[in-house]
N, C-alpha and C positions, 0 to 999 in steps of 0.2 A: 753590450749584451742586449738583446730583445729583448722586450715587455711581456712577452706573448707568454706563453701556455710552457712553448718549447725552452723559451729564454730561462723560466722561471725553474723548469727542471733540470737543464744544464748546469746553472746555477747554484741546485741545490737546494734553492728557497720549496720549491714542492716536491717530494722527496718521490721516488720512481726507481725503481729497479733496471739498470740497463743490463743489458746484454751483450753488449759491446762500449768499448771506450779507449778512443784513443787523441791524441791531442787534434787532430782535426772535426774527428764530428763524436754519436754516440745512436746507439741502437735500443730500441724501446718495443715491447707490444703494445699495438693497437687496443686503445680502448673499448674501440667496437668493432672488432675482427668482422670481417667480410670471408673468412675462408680458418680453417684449420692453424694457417699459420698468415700472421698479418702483421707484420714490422716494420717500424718507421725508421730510417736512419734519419738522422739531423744533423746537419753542419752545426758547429759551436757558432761560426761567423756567422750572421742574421742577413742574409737575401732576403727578400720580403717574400718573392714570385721569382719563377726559373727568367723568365724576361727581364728582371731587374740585374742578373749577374752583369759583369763585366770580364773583359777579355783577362785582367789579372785574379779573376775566379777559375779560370780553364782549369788549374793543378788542382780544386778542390772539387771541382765537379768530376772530375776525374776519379778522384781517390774514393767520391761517394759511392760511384759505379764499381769501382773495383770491390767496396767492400760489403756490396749490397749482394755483389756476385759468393765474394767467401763466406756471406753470414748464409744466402739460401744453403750452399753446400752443407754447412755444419747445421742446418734446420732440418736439413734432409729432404729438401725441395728444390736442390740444383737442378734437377733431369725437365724440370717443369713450375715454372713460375712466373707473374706477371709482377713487370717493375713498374710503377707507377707514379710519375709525378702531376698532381694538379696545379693548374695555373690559372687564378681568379677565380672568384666564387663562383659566376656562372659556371665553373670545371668540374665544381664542388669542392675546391680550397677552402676550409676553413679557419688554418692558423697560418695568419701572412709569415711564417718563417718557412723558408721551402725547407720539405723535405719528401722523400722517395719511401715508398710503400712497397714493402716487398710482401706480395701476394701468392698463396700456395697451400698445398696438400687437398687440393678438391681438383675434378677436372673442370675445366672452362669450354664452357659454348661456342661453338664459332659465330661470327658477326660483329657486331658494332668494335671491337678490338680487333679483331684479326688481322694477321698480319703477313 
């Protein structure tokens, strides 16, 4: 189990309200939401950065997508949302355990994201 922030509330040592939970990872709000709705999923396993995964990561980075898709749905931000993973602090990483940000309920700018 990580050290980090994420490790310690998977864990249970720093108590957090999830929102989802299942044996592979868990869903959290964002402490400093960026938008109306701003959730973090986190794998339980500790990647540090998406770059450090390995090719027997593929099923879990898999299942985080898939469930980063069902949580917008049930947030009420399927129709429009930004998934977001940082990698390395120049990205604005801040806790080396990867996880995916799901971003939503405001509209977004076109530019520097677009897609």
């Amino acid at each position: 189990m990580s050290d980090t922030i994420f490790g310690k509330i998977i864990s249970g040592e720093i108590p957090s309200e999830f929102l989802y939970e299942d044996e592979h990872c868990i869903a959290i709000n964002d402490i400093n939401p960026q938008a109306p709705v701003h959730v973090l999923v986190i794998p339980k396993q500790s990647i540090p950065r998406l770059v450090d995964a390995q090719l027997n990561d593929q099923a879990l980075l898999g299942h985080l997508m898939l469930v980063a898709g069902k949580l917008a749905q049930q947030l009420g931000v399927g129709d429009a949302f930004r998934l977001v993973v940082n990698n390395g602090a120049e990205a604005g990483q801040t806790v080396f355990h990867l996880h995916l940000h799901i971003i939503g309920g405001r509209a977004f700018a076109e530019g520097h994201m677009a897609g």
